[in-house]
VONU-997619 format. One line per 10 residues: number of its first residue (from 1); for each residue x, y, z of C-alpha. Coordinates in Angstrom, 3 decimals, padded with zeros to 6 digits. Example, Ala and Ser with C-alpha at 12.3 -4.5 7.8 and 13.67 -1.06 7.14 Angstrom:
REM VONU-997619
1 = 012.300:-004.500:007.800; 013.670:-001.060:007.140
//
This chain:
REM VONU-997619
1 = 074.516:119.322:-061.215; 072.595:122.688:-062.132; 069.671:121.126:-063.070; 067.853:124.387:-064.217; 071.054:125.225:-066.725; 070.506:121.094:-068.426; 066.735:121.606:-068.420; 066.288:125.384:-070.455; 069.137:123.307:-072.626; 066.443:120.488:-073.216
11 = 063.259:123.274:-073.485; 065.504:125.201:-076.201; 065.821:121.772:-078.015; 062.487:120.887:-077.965; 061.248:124.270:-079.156; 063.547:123.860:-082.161; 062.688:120.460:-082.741; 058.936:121.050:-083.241; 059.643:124.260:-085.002; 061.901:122.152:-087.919
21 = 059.650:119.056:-087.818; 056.246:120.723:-088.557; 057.912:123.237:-090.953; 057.838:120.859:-094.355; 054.299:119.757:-093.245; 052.660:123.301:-092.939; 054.499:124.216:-095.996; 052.439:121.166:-098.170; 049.530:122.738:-096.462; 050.227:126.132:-097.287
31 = 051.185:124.758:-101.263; 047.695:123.251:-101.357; 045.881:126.157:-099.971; 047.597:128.720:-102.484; 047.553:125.996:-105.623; 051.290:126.176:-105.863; 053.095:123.737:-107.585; 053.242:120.908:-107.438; 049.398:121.607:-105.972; 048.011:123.829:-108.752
41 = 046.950:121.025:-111.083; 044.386:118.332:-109.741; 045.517:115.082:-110.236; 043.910:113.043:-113.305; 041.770:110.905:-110.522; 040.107:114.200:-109.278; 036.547:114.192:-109.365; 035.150:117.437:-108.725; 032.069:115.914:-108.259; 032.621:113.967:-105.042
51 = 032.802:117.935:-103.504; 035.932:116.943:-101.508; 038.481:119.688:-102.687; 041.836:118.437:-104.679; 044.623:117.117:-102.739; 042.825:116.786:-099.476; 044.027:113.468:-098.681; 047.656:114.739:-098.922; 046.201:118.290:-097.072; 044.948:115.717:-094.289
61 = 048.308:113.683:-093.930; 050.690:116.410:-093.668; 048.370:117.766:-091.037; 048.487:114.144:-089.023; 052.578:114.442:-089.771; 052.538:118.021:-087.777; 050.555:116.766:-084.935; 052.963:113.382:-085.182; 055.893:115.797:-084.512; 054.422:117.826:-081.686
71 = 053.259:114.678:-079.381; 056.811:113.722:-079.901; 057.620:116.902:-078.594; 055.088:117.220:-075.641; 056.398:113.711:-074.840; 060.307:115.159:-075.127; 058.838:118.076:-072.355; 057.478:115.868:-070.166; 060.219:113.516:-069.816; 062.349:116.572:-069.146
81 = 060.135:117.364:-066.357; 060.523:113.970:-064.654; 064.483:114.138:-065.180; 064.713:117.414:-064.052; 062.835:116.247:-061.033; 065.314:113.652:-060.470; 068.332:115.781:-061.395; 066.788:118.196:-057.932; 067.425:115.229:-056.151; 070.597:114.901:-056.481
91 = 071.228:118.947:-056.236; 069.001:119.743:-053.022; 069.843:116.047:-051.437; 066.797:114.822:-051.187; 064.957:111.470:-052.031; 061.350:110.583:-052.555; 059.750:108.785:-049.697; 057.862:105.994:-049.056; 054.549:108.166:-048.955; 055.466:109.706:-051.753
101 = 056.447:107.110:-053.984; 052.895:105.541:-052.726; 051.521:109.298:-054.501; 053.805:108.533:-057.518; 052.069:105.028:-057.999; 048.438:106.797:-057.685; 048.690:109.866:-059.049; 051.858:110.313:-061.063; 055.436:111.431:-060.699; 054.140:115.306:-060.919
111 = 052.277:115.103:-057.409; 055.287:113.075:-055.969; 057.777:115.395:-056.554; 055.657:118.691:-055.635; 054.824:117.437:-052.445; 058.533:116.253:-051.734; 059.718:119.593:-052.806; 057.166:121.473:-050.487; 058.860:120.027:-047.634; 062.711:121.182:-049.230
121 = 061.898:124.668:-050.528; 059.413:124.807:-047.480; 056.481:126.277:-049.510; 052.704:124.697:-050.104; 053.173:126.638:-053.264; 050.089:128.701:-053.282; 052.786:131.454:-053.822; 054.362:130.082:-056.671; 052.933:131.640:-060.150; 053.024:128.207:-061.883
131 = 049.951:126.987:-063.547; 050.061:123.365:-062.307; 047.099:122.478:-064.178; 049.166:123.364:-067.662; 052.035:121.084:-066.179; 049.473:118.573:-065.395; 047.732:118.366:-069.151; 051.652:117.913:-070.479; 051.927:114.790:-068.416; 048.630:113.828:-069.370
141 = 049.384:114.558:-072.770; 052.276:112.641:-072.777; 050.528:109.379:-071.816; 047.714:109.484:-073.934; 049.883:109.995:-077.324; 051.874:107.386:-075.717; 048.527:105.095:-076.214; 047.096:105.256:-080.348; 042.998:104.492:-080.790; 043.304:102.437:-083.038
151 = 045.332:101.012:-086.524; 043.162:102.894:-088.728; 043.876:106.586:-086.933; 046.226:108.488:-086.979; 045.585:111.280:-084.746; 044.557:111.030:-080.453; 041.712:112.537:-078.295; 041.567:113.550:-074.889; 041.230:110.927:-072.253; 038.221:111.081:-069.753
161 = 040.782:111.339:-067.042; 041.882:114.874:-068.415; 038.116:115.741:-069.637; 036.583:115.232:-065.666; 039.926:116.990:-064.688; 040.712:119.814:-067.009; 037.905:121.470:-068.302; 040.576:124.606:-069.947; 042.354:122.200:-071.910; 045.844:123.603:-073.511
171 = 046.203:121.153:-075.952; 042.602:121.113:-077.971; 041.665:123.508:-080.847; 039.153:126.201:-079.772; 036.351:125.015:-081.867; 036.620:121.593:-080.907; 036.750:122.541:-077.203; 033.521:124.930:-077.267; 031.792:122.328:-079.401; 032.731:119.705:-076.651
181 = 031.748:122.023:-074.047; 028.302:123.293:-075.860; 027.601:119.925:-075.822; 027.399:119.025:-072.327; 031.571:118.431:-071.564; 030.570:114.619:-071.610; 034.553:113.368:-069.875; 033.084:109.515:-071.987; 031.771:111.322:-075.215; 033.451:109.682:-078.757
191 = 033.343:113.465:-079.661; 035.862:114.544:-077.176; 038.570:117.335:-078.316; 041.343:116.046:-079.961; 044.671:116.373:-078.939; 046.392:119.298:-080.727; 049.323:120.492:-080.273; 050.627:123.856:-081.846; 053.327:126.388:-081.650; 051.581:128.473:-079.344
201 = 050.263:125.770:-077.142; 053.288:123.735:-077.042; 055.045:127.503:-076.127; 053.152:128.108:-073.380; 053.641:124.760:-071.943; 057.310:125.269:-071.895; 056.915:128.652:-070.880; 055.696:127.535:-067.018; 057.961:124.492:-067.081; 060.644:127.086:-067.061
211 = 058.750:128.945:-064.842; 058.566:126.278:-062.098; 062.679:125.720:-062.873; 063.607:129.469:-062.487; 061.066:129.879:-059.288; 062.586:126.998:-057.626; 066.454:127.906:-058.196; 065.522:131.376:-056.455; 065.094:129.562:-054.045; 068.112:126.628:-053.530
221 = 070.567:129.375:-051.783; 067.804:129.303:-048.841; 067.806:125.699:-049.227; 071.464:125.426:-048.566; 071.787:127.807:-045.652; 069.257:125.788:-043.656; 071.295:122.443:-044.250; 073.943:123.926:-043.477; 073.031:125.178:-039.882
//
């Protein structure tokens, strides 16, 4: 199996997925913003004087739809990281061992696998170009929209396992992340970043899980000649 060729198939998927799922959500937005019809009247409940602006609870759900559709989509990435994983297994011949299903149990399939594929490709990767730490947060990410608050919300927030590890989070607005920051990075605080995923975000993410596939086929022909000695 060329498991590079089935997971750019998957990445190309995913990128189209999020790209048609969020579109009829930003569009509301963009209707309400511009008053467009069927925006550009305010309801016969509107109150102008409660100061909240027309529409904004439909502004607000559309918004929770589009980040809906992208933790479906980080979760879609990250699974195609683990299969991909396993799909190298098969390709190189190898299998996870005993230490490093131990790793898997502690700290996640991600470590697992890089350590078992340091010892095929024969590399402690400090010359790979691969930010880890994005590949990391996508894992991360994964599990915590896996996990809601609570029935009343909607939307997720950073864990304090990815606050006391990632202080450069991907997927967290710039605001909220500076506030957060500003305000001591407390890993426990209720006011932790949110977890936001975007086009460009959710891009970039992709971007170094193909990365990681492309660096490591470069290097399968070596792979091959030494099993073959």
């Amino acid at each position: 199996m060329d498991a590079a060729f089935f997971l750019r198939r998957r990445t190309r998927f995913i990128r189209w997925y999020y790209a048609t799922g969020v579109g009829p959500f930003r569009e509301i937005q963009r209707k309400i913003d511009a008053q467009e019809s069927p925006y550009d009247e305010p309801p016969s409940s509107f109150d102008p004087e409660d100061g909240q602006p027309a529409f904004l609870e439909e502004w607000i759900e559309a918004d929770e739809a589009a980040q809906v559709a992208g933790r479906s989509a980080i979760s879609l990435l990250s699974d195609s990281l683990k299969l991909y994983f396993k799909a190298l297994e098969q390709q190189l011949e190898f299998r996870l061992s005993a230490e490093d299903k131990a790793t898997a149990k502690k700290e996640g399939f991600l470590a697992a696998y890089r350590g078992a594929l340091g010892g095929v490709v024969e590399t402690d990767w400090t010359n790979c170009p691969v930010r880890f730490d994005v590949i990391e947060q996508i894992v991360l990410a994964r599990n915590r929209a896996q996990h809601g608050e609570h029935l009343s919300i909607l939307s997720a927030r950073h864990d304090p396992k990815t606050l006391t590890k990632h202080r450069n989070l991907i997927f967290a607005s710039e605001g909220e992340l500076t506030m957060w920051v500003d305000e001591g990075a407390d890993p426990d605080t209720w006011l932790a970043p949110r977890l936001e995923v975007t086009e460009e975000n959710l891009g970039a993410a992709i971007t170094e899980v193909e990365k990681l596939a492309d660096w490591i086929e470069e290097r399968i022909p070596d792979v091959r000649a030494r099993t073959l000695r």
